[in-house]
TISE-823710 format. One line per field, with one value per atom (N, C-alpha, C): residue number from 1; residue in three letters; atom name; z, x, y. Coordinates in steps of 0.2 Angstrom, whole numbers, plus 5000, padded with zeros to 4 digits. Layout:
<pts>
num = [NUM / ...] $
residuo = [ala / ...] $
atomo = [CA / ...] $
z = [Z / ...] $
x = [X / ...] $
y = [Y / ...] $
</pts>
This chain:
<pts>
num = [1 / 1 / 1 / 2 / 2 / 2 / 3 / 3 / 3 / 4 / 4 / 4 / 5 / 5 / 5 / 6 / 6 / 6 / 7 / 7 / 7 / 8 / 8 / 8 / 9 / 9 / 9 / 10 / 10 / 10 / 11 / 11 / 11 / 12 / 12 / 12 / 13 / 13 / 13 / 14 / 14 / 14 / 15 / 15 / 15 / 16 / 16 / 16 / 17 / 17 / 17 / 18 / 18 / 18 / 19 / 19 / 19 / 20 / 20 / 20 / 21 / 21 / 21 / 22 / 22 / 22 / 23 / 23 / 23 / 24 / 24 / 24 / 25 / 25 / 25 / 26 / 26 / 26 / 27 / 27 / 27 / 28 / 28 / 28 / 29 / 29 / 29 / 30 / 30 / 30 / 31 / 31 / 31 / 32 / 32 / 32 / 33 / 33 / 33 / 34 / 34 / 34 / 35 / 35 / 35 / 36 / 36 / 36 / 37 / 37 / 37 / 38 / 38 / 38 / 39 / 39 / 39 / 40 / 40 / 40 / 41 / 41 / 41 / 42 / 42 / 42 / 43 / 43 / 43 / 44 / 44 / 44 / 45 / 45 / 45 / 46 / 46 / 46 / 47 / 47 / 47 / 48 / 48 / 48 / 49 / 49 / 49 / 50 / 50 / 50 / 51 / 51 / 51 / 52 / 52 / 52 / 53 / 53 / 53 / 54 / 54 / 54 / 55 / 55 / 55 / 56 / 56 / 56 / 57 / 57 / 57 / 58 / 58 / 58 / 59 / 59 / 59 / 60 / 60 / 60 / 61 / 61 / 61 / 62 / 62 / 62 / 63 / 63 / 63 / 64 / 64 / 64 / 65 / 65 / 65 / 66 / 66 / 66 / 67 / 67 / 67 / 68 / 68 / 68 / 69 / 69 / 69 / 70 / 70 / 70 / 71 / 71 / 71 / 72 / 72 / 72 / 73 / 73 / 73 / 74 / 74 / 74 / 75 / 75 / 75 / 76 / 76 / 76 / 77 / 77 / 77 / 78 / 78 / 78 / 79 / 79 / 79 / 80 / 80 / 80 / 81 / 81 / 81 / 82 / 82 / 82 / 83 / 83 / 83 / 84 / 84 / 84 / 85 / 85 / 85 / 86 / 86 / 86 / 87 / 87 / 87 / 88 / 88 / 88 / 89 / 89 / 89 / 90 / 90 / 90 / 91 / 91 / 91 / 92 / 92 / 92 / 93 / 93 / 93 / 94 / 94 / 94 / 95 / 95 / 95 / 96 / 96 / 96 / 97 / 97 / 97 / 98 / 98 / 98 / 99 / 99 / 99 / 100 / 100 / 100 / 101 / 101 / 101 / 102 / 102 / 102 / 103 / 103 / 103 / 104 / 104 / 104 / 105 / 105 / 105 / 106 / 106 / 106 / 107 / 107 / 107 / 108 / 108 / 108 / 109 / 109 / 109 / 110 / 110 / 110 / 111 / 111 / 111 / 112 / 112 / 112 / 113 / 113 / 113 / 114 / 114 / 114 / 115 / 115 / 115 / 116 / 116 / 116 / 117 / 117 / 117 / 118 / 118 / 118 / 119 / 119 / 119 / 120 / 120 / 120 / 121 / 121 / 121 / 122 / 122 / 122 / 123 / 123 / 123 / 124 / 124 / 124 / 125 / 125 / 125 / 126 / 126 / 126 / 127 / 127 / 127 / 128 / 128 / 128 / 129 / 129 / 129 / 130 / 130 / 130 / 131 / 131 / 131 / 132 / 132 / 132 / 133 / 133 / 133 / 134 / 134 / 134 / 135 / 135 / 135 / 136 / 136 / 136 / 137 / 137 / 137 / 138 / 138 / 138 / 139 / 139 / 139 / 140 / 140 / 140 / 141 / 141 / 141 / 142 / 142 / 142 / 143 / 143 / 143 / 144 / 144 / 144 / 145 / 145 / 145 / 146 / 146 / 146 / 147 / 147 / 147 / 148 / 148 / 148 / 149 / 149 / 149 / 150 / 150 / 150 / 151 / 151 / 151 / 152 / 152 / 152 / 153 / 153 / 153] $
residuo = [unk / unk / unk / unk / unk / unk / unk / unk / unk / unk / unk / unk / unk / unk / unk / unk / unk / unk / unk / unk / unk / unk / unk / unk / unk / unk / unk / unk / unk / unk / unk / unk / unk / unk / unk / unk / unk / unk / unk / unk / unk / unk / unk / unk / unk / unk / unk / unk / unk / unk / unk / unk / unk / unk / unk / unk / unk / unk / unk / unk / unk / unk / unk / unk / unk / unk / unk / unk / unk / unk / unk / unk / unk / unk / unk / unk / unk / unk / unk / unk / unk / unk / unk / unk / unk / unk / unk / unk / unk / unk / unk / unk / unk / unk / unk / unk / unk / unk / unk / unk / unk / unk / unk / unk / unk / unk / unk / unk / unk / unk / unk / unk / unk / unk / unk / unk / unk / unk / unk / unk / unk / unk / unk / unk / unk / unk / unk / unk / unk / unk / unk / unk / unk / unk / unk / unk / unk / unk / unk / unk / unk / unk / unk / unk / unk / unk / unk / unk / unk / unk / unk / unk / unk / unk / unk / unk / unk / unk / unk / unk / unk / unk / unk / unk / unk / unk / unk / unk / unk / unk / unk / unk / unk / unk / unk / unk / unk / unk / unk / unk / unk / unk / unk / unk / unk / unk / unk / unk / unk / unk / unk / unk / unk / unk / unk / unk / unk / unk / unk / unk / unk / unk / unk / unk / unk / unk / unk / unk / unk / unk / unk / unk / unk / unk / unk / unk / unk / unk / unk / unk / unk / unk / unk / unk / unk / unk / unk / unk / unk / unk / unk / unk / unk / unk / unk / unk / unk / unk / unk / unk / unk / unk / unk / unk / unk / unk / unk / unk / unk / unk / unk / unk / unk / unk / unk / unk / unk / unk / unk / unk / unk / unk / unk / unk / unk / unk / unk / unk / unk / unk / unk / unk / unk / unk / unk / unk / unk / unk / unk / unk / unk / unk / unk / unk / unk / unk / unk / unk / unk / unk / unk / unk / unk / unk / unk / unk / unk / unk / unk / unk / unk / unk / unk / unk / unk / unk / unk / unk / unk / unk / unk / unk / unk / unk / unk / unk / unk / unk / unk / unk / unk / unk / unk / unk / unk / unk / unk / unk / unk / unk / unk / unk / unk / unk / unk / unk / unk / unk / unk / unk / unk / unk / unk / unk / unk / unk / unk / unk / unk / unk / unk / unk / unk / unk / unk / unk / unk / unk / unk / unk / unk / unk / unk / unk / unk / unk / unk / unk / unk / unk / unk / unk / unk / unk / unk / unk / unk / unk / unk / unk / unk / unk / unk / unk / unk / unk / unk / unk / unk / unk / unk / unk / unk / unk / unk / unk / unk / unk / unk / unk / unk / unk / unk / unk / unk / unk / unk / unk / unk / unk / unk / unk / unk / unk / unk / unk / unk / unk / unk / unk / unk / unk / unk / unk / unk / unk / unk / unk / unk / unk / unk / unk / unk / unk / unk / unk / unk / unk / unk / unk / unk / unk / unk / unk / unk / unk / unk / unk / unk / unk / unk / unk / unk / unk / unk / unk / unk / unk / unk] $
atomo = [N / CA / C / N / CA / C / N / CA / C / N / CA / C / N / CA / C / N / CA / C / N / CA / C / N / CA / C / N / CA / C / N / CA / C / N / CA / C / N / CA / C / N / CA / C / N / CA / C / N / CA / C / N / CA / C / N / CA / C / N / CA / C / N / CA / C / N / CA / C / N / CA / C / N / CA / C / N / CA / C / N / CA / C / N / CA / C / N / CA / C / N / CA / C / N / CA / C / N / CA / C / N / CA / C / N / CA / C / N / CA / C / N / CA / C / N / CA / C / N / CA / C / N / CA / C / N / CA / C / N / CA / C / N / CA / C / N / CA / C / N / CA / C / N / CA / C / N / CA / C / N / CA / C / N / CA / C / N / CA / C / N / CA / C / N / CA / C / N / CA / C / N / CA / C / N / CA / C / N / CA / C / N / CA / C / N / CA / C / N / CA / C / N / CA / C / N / CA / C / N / CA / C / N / CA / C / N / CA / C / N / CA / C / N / CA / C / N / CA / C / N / CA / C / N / CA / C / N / CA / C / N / CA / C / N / CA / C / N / CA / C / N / CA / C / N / CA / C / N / CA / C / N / CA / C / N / CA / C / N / CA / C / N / CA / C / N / CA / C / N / CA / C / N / CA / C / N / CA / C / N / CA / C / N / CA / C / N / CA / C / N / CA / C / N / CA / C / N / CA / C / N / CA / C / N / CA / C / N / CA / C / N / CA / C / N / CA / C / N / CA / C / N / CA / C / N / CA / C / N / CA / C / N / CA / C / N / CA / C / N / CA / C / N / CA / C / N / CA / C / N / CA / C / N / CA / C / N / CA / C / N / CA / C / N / CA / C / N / CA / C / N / CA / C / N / CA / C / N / CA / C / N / CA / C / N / CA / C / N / CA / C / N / CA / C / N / CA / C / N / CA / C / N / CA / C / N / CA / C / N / CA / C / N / CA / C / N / CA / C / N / CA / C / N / CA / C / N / CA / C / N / CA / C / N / CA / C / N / CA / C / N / CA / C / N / CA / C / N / CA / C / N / CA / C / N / CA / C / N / CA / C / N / CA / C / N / CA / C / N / CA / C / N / CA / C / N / CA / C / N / CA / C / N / CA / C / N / CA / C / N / CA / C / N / CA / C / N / CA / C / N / CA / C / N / CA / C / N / CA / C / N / CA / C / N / CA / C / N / CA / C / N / CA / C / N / CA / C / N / CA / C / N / CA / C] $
z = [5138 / 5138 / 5145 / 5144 / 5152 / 5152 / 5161 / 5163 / 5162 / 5160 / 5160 / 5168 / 5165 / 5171 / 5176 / 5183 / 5185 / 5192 / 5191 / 5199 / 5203 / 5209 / 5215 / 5218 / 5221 / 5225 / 5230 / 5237 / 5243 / 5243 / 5244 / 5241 / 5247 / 5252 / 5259 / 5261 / 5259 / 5261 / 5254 / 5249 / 5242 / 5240 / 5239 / 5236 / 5231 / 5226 / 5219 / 5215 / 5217 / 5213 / 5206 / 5206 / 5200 / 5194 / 5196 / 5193 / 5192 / 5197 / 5195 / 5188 / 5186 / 5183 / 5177 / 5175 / 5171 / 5166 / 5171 / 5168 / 5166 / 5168 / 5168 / 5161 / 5160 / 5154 / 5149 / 5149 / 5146 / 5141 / 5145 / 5146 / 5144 / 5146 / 5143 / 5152 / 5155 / 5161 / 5166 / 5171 / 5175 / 5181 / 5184 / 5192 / 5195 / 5202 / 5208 / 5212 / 5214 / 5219 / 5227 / 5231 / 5237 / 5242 / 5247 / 5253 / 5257 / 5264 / 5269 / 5269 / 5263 / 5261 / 5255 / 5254 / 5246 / 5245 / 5240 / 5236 / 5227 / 5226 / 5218 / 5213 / 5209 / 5205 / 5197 / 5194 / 5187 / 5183 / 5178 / 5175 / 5170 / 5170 / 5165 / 5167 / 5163 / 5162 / 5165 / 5164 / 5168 / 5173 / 5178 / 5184 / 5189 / 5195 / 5196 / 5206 / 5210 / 5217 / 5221 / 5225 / 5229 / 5236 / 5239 / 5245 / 5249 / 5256 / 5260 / 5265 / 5271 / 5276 / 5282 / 5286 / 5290 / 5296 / 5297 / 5302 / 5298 / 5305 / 5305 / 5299 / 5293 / 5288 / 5282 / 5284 / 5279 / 5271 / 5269 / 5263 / 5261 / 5267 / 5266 / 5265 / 5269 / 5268 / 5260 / 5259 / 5250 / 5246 / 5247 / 5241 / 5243 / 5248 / 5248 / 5246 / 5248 / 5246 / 5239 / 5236 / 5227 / 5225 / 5227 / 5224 / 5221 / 5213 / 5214 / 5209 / 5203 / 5199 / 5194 / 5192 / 5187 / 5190 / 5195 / 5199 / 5202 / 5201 / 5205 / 5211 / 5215 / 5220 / 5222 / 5226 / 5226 / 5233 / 5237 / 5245 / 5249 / 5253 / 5258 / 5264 / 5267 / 5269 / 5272 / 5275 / 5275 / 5277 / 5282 / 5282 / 5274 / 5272 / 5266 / 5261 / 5262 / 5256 / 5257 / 5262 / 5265 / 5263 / 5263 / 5262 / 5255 / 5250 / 5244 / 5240 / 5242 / 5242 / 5241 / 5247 / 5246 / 5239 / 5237 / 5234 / 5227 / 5226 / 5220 / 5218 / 5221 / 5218 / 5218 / 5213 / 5212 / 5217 / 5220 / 5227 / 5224 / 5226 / 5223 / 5229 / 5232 / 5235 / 5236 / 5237 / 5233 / 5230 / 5234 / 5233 / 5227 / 5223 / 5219 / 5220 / 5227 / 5230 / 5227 / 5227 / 5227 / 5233 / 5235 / 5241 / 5235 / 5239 / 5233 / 5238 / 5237 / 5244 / 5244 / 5242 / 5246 / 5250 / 5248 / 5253 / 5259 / 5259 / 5264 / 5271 / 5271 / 5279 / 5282 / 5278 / 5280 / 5284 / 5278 / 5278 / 5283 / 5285 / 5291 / 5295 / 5297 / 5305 / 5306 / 5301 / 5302 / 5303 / 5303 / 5304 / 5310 / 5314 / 5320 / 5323 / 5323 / 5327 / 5327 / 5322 / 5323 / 5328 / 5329 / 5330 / 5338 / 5340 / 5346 / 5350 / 5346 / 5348 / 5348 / 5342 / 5345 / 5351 / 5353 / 5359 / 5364 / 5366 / 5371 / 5371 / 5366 / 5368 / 5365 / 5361 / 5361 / 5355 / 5351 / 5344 / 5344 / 5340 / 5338 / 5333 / 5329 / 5322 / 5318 / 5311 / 5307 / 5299 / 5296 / 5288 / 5288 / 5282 / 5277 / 5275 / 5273 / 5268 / 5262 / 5259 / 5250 / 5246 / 5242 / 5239 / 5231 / 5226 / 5221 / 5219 / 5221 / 5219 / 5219 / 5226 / 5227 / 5220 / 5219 / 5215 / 5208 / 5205 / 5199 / 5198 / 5204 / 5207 / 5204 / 5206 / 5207 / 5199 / 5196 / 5188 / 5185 / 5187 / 5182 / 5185 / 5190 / 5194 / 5192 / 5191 / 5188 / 5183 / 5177 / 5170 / 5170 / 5172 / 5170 / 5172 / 5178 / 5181 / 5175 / 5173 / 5169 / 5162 / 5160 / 5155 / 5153 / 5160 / 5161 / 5163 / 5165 / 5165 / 5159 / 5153 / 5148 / 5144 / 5144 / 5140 / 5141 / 5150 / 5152 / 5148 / 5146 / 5145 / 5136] $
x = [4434 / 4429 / 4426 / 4422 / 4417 / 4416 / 4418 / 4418 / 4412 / 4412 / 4406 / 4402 / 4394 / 4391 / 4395 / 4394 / 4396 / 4391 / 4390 / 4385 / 4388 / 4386 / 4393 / 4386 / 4385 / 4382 / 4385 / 4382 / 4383 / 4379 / 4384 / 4381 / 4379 / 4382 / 4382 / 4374 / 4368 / 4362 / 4359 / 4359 / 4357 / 4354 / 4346 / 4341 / 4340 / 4343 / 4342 / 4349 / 4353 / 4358 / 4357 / 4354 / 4352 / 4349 / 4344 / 4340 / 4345 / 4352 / 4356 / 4362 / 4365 / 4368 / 4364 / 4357 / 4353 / 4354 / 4352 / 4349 / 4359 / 4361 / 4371 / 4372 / 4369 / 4371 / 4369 / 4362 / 4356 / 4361 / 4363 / 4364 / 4374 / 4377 / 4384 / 4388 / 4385 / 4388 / 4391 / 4398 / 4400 / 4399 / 4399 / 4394 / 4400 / 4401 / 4405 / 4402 / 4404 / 4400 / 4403 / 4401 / 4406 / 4404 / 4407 / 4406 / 4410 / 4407 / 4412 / 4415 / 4411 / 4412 / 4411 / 4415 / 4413 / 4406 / 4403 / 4398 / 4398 / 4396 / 4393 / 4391 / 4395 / 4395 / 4396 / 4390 / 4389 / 4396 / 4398 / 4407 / 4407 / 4409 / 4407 / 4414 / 4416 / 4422 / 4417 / 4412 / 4408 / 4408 / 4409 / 4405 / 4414 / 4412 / 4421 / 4418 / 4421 / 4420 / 4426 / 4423 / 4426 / 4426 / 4431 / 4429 / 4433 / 4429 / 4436 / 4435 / 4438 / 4441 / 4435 / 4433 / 4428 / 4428 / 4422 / 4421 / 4415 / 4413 / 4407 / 4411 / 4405 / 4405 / 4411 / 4417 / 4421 / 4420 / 4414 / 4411 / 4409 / 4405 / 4402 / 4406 / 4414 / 4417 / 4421 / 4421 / 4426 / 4419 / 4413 / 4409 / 4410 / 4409 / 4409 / 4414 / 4421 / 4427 / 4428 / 4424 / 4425 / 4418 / 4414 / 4408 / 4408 / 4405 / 4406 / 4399 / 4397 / 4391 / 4392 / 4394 / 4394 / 4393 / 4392 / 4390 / 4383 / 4380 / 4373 / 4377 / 4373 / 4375 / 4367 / 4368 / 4361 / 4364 / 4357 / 4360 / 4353 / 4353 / 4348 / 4350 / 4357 / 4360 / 4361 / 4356 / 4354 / 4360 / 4366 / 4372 / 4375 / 4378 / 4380 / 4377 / 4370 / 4368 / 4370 / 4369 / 4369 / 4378 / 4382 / 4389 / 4388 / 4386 / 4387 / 4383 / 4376 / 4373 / 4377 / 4380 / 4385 / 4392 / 4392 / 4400 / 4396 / 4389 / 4385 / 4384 / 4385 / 4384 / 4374 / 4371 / 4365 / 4363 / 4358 / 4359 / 4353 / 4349 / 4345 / 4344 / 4337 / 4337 / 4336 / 4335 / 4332 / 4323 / 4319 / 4313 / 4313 / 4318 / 4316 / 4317 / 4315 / 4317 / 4322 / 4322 / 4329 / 4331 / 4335 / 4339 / 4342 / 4339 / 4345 / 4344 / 4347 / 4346 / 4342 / 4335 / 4331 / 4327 / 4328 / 4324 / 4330 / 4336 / 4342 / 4339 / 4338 / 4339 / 4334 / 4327 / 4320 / 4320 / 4323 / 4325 / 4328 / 4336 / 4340 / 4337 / 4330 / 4328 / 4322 / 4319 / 4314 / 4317 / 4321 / 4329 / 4329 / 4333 / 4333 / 4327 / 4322 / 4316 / 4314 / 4313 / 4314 / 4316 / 4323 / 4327 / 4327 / 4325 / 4324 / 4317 / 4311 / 4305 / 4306 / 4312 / 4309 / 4314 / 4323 / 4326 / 4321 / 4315 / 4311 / 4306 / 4305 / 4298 / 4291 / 4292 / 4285 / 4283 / 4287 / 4286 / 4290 / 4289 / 4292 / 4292 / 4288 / 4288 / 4294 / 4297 / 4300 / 4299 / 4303 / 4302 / 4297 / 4292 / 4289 / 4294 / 4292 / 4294 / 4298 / 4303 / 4304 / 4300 / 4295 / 4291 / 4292 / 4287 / 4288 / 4289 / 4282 / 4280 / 4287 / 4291 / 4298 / 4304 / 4303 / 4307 / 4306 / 4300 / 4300 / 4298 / 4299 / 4299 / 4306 / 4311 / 4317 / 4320 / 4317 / 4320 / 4318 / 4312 / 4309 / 4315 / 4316 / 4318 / 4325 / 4328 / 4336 / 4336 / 4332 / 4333 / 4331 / 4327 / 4325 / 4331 / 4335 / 4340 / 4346 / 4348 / 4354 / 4350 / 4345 / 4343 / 4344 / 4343 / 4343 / 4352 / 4356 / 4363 / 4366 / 4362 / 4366 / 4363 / 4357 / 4357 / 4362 / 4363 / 4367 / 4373 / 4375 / 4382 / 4382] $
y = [4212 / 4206 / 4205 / 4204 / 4203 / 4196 / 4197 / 4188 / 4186 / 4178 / 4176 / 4173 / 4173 / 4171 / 4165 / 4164 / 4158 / 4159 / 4151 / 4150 / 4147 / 4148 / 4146 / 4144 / 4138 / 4131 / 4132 / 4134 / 4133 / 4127 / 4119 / 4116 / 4108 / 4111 / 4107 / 4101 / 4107 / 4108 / 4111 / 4111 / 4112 / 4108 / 4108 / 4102 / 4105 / 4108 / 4108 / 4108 / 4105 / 4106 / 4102 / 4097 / 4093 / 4100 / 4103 / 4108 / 4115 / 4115 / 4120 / 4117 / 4110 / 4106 / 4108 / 4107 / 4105 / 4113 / 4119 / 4124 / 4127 / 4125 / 4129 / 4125 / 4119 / 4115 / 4118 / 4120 / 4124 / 4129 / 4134 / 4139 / 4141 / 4135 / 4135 / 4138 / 4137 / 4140 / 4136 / 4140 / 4136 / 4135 / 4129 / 4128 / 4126 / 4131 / 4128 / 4128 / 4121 / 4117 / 4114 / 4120 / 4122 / 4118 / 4115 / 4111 / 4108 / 4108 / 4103 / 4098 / 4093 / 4086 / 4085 / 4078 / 4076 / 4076 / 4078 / 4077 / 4075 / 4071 / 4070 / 4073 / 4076 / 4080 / 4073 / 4079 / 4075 / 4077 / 4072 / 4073 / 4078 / 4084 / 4088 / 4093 / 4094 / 4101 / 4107 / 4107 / 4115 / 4115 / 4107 / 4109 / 4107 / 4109 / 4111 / 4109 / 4105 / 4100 / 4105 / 4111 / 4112 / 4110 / 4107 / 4102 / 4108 / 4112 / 4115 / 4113 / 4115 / 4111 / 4113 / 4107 / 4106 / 4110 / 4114 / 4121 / 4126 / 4127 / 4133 / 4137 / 4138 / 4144 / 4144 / 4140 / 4138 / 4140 / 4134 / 4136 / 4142 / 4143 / 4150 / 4155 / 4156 / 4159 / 4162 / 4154 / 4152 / 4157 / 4155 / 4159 / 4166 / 4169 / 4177 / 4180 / 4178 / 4179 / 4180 / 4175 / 4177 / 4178 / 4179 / 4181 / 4188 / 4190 / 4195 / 4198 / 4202 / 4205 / 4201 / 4197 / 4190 / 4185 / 4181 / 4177 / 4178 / 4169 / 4169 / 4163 / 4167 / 4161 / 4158 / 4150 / 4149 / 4146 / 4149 / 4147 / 4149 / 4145 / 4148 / 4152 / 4153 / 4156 / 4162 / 4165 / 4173 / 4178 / 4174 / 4177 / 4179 / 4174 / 4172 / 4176 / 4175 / 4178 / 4187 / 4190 / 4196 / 4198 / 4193 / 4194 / 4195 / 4190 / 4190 / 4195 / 4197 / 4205 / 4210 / 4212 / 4217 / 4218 / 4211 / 4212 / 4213 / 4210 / 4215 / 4207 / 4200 / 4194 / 4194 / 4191 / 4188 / 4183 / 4182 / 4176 / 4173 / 4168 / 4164 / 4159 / 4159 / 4155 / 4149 / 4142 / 4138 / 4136 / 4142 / 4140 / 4147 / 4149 / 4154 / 4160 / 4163 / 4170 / 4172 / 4176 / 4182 / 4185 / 4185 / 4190 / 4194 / 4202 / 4208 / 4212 / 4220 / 4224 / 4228 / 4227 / 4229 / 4224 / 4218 / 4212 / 4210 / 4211 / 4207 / 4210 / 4214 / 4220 / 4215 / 4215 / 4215 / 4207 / 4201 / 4195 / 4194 / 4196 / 4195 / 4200 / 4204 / 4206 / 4200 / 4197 / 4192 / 4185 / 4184 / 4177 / 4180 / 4183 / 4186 / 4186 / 4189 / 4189 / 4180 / 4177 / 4171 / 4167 / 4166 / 4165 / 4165 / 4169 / 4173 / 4171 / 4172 / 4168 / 4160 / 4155 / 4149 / 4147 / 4152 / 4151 / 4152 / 4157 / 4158 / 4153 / 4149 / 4145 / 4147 / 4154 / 4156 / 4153 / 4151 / 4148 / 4139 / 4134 / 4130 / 4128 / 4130 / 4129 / 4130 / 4127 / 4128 / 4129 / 4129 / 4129 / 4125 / 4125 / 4121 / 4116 / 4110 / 4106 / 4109 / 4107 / 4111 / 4106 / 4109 / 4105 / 4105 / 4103 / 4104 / 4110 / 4114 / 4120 / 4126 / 4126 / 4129 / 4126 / 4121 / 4118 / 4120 / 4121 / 4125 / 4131 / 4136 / 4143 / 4144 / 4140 / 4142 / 4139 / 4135 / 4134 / 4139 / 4142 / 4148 / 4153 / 4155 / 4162 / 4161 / 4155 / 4155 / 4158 / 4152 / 4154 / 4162 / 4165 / 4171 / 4175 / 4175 / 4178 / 4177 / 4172 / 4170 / 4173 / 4174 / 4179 / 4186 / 4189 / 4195 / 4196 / 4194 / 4195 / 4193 / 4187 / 4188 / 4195 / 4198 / 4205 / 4207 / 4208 / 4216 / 4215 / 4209 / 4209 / 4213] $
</pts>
């Protein structure tokens, strides 16, 4: 029997977990919803409040540790995401991206080069707002995602 889909919420900093609830309910799926602190999770036997213990990447940790080719994860995370890449997990950004291994390299040397211009001063700029637009990038880019994982199965 093949496991079923499950989404893993790195969910600390997560603006769409509402729209991750929705589509998992849609769809018959189960959502763990990972973090350093309590959060508010709707009352449902699908969705499952992992709380772990306060410190740099903790969360981050719990998700990679079990993330595996049945698991989407949804994270903006580019370490994270780069961890959960590797173990063959589905990663979902929240503006609908996908991180997979052709785009990780490209994305964590652009995250770095970033990173670097605004410790130096030559840049200050940061993300864009998340907007609407991102928000129903990323309902289309799930649903399509948990689509195509239920063929494979």
């Amino acid at each position: 029997m093949t496991k079923p889909i499950r989404l893993l919420v790195d969910g600390d900093a997560c603006p769409v977990k509402d729209e991750v609830y929705r589509v998992a309910e849609r769809h018959g799926l189960h959502v763990v919803v990972v973090s350093n602190q309590w959060l508010r999770v709707p009352p449902s036997p699908m969705i499952e409040r992992i709380v772990v213990e306060q410190g740099p990447d903790v969360a981050d940790d719990w998700i990679a540790e079990r993330a595996d080719d049945r698991d989407i994860v949804i994270a903006s995370d580019i370490p994270l995401a780069a961890r959960c890449v590797a173990k063959g997990a589905h990663v979902l950004r929240p503006d609908g991206r996908l991180f997979d291994e052709r785009s990780i390299g490209e994305i964590k040397a652009m995250r770095d080069l970033m990173t670097t211009l605004r410790e130096t001063g030559t840049i200050t700029t940061r993300n864009s707002a998340f907007s609407r637009r991102d928000r129903s990038a990323f309902l289309s880019a799930l649903d399509t995602l948990i689509v195509r994982l239920k063929k494979r199965s």
